[in-house]
C-alpha positions as CSV (number, residue, x, y, z in Angstrom):
1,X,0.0,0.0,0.0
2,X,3.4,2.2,-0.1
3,X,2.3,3.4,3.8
4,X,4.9,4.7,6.4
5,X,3.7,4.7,9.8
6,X,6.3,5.5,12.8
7,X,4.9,5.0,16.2
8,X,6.4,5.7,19.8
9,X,4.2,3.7,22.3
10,X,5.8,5.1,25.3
11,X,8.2,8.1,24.2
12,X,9.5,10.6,21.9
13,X,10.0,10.0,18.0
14,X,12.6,11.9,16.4
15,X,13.4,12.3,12.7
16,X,16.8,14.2,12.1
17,X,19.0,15.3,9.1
18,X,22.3,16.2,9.4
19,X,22.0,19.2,6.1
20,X,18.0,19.0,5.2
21,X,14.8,17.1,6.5
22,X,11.9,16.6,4.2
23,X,8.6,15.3,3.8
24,X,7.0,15.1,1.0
25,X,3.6,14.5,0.7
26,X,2.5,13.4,-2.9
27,X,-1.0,11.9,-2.6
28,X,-3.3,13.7,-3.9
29,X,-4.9,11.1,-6.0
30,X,-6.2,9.0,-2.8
31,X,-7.1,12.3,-0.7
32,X,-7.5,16.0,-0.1
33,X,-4.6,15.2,3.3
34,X,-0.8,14.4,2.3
35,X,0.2,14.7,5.3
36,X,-1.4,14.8,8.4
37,X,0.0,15.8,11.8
38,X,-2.0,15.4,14.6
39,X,-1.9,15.2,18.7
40,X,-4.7,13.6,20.1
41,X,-3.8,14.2,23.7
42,X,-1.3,17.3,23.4
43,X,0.1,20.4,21.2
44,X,2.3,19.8,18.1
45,X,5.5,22.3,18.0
46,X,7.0,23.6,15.0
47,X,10.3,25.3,16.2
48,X,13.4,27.0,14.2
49,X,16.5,28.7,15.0
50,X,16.5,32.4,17.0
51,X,19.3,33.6,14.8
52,X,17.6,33.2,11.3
53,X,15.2,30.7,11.5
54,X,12.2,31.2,9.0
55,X,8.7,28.7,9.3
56,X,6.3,28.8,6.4
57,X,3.4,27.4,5.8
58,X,1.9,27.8,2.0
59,X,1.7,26.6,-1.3
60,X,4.0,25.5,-3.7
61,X,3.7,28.7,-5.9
62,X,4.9,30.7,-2.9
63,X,1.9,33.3,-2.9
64,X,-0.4,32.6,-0.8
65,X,1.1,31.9,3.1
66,X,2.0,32.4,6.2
67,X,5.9,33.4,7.1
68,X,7.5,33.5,11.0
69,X,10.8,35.3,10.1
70,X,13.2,34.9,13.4
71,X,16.2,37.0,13.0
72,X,19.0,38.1,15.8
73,X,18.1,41.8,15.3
74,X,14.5,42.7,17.0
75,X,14.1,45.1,13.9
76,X,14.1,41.7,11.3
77,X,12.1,39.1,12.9
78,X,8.6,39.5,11.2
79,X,5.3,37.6,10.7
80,X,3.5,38.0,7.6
81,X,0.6,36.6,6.5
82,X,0.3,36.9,2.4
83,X,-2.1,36.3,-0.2
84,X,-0.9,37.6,-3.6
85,X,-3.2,36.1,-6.0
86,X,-6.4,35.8,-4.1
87,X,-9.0,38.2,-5.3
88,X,-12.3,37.3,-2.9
89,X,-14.0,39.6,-1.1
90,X,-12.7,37.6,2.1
91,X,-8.9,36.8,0.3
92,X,-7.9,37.1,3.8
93,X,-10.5,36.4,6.8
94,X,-10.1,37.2,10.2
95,X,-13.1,35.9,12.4
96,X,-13.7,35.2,16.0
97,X,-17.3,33.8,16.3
98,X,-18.2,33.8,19.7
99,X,-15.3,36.9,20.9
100,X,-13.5,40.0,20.3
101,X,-10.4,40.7,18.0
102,X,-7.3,42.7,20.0
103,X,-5.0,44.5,17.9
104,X,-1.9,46.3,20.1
105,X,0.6,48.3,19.0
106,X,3.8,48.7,20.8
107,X,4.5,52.8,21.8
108,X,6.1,54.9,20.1
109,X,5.1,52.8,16.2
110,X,1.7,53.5,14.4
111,X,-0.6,50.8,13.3
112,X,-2.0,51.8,9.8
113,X,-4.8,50.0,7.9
114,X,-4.5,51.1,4.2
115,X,-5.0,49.6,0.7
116,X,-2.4,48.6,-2.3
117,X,-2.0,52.3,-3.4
118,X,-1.7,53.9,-0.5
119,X,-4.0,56.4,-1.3
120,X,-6.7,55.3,1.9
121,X,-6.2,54.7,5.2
122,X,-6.7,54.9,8.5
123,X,-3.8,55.3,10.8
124,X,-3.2,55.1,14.4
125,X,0.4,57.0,15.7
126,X,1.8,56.4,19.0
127,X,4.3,59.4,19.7
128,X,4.6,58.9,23.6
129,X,2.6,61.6,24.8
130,X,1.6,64.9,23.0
131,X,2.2,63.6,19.1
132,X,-0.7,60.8,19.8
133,X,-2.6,61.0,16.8
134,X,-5.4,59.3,14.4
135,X,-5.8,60.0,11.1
136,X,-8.8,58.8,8.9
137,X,-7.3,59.6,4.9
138,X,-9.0,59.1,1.4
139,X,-7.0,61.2,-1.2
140,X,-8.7,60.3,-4.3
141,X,-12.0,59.5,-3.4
142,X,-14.6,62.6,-5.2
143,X,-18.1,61.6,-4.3
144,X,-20.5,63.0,-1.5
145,X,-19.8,60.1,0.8
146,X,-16.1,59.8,0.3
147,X,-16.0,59.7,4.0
148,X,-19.3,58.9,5.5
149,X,-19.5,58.3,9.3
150,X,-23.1,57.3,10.6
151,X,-25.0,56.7,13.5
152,X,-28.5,55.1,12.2
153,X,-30.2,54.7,15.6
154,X,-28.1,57.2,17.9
155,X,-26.2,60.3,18.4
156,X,-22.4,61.3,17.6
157,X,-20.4,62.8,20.4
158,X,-17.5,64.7,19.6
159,X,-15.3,65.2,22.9
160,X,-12.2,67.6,22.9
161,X,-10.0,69.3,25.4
162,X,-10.2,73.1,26.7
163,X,-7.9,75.3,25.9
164,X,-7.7,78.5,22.9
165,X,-6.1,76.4,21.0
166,X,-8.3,73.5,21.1
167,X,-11.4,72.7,18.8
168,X,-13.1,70.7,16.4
169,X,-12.6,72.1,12.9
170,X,-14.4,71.1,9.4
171,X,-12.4,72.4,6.2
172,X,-13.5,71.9,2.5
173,X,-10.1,72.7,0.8
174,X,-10.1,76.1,-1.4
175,X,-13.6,77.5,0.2
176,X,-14.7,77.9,3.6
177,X,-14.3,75.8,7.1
178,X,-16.4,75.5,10.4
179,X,-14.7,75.8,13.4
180,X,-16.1,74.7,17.2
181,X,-13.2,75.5,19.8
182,X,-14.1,76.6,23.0
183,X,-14.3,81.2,23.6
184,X,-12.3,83.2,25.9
185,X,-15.0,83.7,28.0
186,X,-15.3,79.6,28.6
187,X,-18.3,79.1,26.5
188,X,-18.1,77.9,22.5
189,X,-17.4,79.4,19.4
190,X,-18.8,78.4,16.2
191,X,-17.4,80.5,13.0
192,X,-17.5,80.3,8.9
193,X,-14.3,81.3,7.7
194,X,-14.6,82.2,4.0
């Protein structure tokens, strides 16, 4: 039946190359599973070097996967999860379906959520302090809703800090803006600037 089966009854099974380790999986004809690794009654651990160690798991043509870079600098070692030729509305999914999704930057880096061309985005900066900032970009977009922000069965609150110098300001580039910031006398200004 050209099977292989390896079994530890009571210990550890090791398979080790001295230059290169491989298993290759070609059985396609009797099954969707080449290779199956499973633990019934505990994890399974893929490990590679600190220094330069890289795991991958993907296809053969290399474009659609997932990459664990480990590198000796902090500023190399990466995780990338790539697909290059998928074009699905859900190419790449993320889903929790009974929980929350946490996404943490570390300070003083921005997280950015942005498409191929740059050209939206939305970007959260941590500068340690004063330079905290969020930024919500389209660049090319022309229609009335290029940036629509609703609230279908509520109300919006928009929250800032006293101070002259503070406010909440609306611009349409070239013509006029609307400005809220809070008076000298403590109260609120509203103004049209032409």
């Amino acid at each position: 039946t050209n099977n292989l089966l390896l079994t530890s009854e009571a210990g550890s099974l090791y398979l080790t190359g001295a230059t290169n380790l491989g298993i290759l999986g070609e059985a396609a004809a009797r099954g969707a599973v080449s290779i199956d690794s499973t633990a019934s009654a505990g994890g399974v651990k893929i490990r590679v070097a600190d220094a330069d160690g890289i795991a991958v798991i993907g296809n053969q043509s290399e474009d659609t996967f997932v990459k664990i870079t480990a590198h000796g600098t902090p500023a190399n070692e990466k995780i990338a999860v790539t697909n290059s030729a998928g074009t699905a509305a859900d190419a790449i999914g993320l889903v929790a379906g009974a929980g929350g999704i946490t996404i943490m930057q570390a300070a003083g880096k921005a997280l950015s959520l942005t498409n191929a061309d740059s050209d939206l985005s939305m970007t959260f900066t941590d500068a340690s302090g004063t330079g905290d900032a969020v930024a919500l970009l389209n660049t090319n977009g022309t229609g009335a809703a290029a940036i629509d922000i609703q609230a279908a069965a509520g109300g919006m609150d928009f929250t800032f800090a006293g101070g002259a110098s503070k406010g909440v300001d609306f611009n349409a580039a070239g013509t006029t803006s609307l400005s809220i910031n809070n008076a000298a006398q403590g109260g609120v200004g509203i103004g049209v600037v032409p």
